[in-house]
C-alpha positions as CSV (number, residue, x, y, z in Angstrom):
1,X,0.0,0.0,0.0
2,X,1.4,3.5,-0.7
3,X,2.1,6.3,1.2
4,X,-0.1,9.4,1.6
5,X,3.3,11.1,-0.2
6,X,2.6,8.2,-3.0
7,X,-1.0,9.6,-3.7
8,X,0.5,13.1,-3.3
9,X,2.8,12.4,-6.4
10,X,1.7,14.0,-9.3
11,X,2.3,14.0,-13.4
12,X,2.8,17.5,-13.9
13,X,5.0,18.6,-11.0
14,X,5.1,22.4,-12.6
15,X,1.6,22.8,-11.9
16,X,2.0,22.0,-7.9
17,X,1.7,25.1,-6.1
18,X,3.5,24.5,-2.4
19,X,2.0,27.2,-0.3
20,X,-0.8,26.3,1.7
21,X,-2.7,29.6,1.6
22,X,-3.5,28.9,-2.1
23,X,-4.7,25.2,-0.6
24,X,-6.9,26.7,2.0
25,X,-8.3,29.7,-0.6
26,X,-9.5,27.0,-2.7
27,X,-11.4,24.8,-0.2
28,X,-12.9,28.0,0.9
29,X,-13.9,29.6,-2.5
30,X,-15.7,26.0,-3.4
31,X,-19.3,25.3,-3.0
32,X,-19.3,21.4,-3.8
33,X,-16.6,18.8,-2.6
34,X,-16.2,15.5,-4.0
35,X,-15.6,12.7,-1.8
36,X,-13.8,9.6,-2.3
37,X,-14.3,6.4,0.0
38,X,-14.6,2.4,-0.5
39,X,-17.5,0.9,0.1
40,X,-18.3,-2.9,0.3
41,X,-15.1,-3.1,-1.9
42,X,-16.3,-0.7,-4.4
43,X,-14.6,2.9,-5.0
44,X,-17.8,5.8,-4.2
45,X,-17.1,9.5,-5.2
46,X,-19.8,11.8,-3.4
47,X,-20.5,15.2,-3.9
48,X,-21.0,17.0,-0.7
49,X,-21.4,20.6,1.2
50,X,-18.3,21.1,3.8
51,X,-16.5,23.5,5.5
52,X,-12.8,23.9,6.7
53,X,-11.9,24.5,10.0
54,X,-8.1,25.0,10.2
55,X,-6.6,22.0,9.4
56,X,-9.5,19.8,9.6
57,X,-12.7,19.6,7.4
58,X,-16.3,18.3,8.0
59,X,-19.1,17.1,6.2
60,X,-22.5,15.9,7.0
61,X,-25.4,13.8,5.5
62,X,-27.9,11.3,6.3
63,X,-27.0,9.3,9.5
64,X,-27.4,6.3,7.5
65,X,-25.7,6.9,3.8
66,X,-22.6,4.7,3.2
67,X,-20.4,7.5,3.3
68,X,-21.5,9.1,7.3
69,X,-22.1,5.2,7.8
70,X,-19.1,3.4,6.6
71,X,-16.0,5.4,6.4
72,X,-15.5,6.7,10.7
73,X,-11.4,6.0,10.8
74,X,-11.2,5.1,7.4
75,X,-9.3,6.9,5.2
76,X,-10.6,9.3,2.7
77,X,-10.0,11.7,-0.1
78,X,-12.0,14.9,-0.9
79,X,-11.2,17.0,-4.3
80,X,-12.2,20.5,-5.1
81,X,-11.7,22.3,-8.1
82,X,-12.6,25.8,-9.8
83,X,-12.8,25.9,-13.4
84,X,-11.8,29.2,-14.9
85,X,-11.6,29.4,-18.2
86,X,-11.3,27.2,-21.8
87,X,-7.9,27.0,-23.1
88,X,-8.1,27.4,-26.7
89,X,-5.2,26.3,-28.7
90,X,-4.6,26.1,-32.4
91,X,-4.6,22.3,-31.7
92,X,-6.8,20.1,-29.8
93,X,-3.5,18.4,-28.0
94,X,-2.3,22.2,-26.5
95,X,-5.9,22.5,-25.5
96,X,-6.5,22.6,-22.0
97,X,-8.4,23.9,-19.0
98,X,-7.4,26.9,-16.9
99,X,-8.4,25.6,-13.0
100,X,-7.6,25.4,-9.7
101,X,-7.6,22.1,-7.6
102,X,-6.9,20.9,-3.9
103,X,-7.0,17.0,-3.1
104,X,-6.8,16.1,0.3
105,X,-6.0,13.2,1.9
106,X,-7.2,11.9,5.6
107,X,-9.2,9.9,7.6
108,X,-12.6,10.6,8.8
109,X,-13.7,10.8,12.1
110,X,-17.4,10.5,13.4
111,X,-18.3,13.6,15.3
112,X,-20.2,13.0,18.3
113,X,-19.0,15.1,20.8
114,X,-22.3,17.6,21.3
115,X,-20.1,20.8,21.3
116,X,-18.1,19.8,17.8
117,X,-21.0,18.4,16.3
118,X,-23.1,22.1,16.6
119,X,-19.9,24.1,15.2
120,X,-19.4,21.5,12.5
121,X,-22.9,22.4,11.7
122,X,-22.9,26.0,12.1
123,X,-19.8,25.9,9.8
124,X,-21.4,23.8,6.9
125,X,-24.2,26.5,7.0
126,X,-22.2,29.6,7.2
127,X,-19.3,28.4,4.3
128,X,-22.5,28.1,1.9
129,X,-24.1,31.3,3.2
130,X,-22.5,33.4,5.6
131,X,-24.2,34.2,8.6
132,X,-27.3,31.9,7.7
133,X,-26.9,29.9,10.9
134,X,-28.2,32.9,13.0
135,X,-31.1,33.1,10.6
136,X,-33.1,29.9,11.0
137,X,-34.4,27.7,13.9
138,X,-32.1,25.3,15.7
139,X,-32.2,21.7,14.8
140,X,-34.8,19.7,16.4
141,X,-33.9,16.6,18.2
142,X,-34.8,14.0,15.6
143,X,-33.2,16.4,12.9
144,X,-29.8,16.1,14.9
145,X,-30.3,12.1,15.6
146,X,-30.9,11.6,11.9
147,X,-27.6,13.8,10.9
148,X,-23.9,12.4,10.9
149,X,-21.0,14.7,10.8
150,X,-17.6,13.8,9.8
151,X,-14.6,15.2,10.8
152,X,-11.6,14.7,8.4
153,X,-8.4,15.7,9.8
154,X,-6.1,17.1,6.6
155,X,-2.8,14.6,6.3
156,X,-1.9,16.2,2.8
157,X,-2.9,18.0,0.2
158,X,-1.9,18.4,-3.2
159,X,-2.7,21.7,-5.4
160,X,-2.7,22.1,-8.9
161,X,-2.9,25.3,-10.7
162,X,-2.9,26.1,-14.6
163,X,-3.7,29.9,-15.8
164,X,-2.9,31.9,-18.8
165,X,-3.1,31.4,-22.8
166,X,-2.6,28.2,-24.8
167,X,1.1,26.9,-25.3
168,X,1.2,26.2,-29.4
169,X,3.8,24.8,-31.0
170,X,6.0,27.5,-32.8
171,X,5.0,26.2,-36.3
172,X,1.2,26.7,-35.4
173,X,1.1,30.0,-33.9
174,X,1.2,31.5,-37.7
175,X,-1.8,29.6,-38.3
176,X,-4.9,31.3,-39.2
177,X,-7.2,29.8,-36.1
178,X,-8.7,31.6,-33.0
179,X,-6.6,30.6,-30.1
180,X,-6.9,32.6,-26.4
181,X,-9.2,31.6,-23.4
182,X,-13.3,31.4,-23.3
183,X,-13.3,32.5,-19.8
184,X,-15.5,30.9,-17.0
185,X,-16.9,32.6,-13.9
186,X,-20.0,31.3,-11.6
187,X,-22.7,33.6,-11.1
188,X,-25.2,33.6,-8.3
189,X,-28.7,35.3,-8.8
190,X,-31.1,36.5,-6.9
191,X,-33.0,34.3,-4.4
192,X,-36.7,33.3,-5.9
193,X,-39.0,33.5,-2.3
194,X,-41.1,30.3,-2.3
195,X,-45.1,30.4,-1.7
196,X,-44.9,30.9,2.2
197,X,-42.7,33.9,1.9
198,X,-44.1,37.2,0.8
199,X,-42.3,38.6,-2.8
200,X,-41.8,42.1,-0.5
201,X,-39.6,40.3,2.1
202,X,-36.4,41.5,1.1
203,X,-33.2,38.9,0.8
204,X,-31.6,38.2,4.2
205,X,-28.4,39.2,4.9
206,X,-26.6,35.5,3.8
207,X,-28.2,35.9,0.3
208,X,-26.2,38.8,-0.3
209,X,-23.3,37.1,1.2
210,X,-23.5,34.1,-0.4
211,X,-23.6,36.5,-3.9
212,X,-20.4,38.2,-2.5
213,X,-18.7,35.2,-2.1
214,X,-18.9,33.2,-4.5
215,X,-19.6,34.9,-7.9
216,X,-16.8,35.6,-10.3
């Protein structure tokens, strides 16, 4: 079996960015992570809400999905990515993707200290929309029974980064073909009330937040 500096190893070194601010800005930025786990023998990949806290990150679900139910001190791997822009090269071999990514490695780590668990909570809300924790009603009891939080404590993480124009071969960049970048940003709109809130209430605070945050 390899070592978590193994699964750190990657093809194209020059891409690895080795300062962890970078790491941590692109955990925070992301709304979705993707989880990696075995399951009865079979890989699973998961898409799930999180948050960072230092050097530790949680997710929660269903008490009773494979990956809340299965994978307490079993090692883990969660990937998040930004895509940024289209690279558009005079060839489809030198075309490419302008992202950002952070894999991290670690093992999970049921949460059932009362304290942790209402912060790992809290934190899950707020990274999606800041401040919404202060906004709603406390879990009820069977809401908190049915919910399992995971702590995964970071062991290593690997960035990659690619920006700027396409990389053409010498002899193509005479050619007459479009080359450059299609850029790619998220937007977030405004929030659509449902039928038990009046269209006159105005957005709460975290709406705004949440647009802040995360649009490009």
């Amino acid at each position: 079996m390899g070592t978590l500096q193994d699964y750190a190893k990657i093809r194209y070194v020059k891409r690895k960015v080795e300062d962890e601010a970078v790491a941590h800005a692109i955990l925070d930025q992301g709304l979705v992570a993707h989880v990696g786990f075995v399951a009865d023998g079979r890989p699973m990949v998961i898409p799930m809400a999180y948050a960072r806290d230092g050097n530790r990150i949680y997710i929660h679900g269903a008490r009773k999905t494979r990956v809340i139910a299965t994978t307490a001190d079993m090692p883990v791997c969660l990937t998040v990515t930004h895509i940024d822009g289209l690279v558009v090269a005079k060839s489809g071999f030198n075309s490419s993707v302008n992202y950002r990514s952070c894999v991290v490695h670690g093992t999970a780590r049921a949460v059932t200290d009362r304290a942790e668990f209402d912060r790992a909570l809290w934190l899950i809300t707020d990274h999606l929309m800041p401040g919404r924790s202060g906004e709603v009603r406390a879990s009820s009891p069977q809401e908190e029974k049915a919910t399992g939080v995971l702590a995964i404590e970071i062991e290593a993480m690997t960035v990659k980064v690619r920006s700027g124009p396409p990389i053409d071969e010498p002899e193509d960049q005479a050619r007459d073909i479009w080359s450059g970048i299609l850029p790619i940003g998220m937007a977030i709109g405004r929030g659509v009330p449902d039928g038990f809130t009046p269209a006159s209430r105005p957005e709460p605070a975290s709406l705004v937040a949440a647009r802040r945050k995360f649009s490009a």
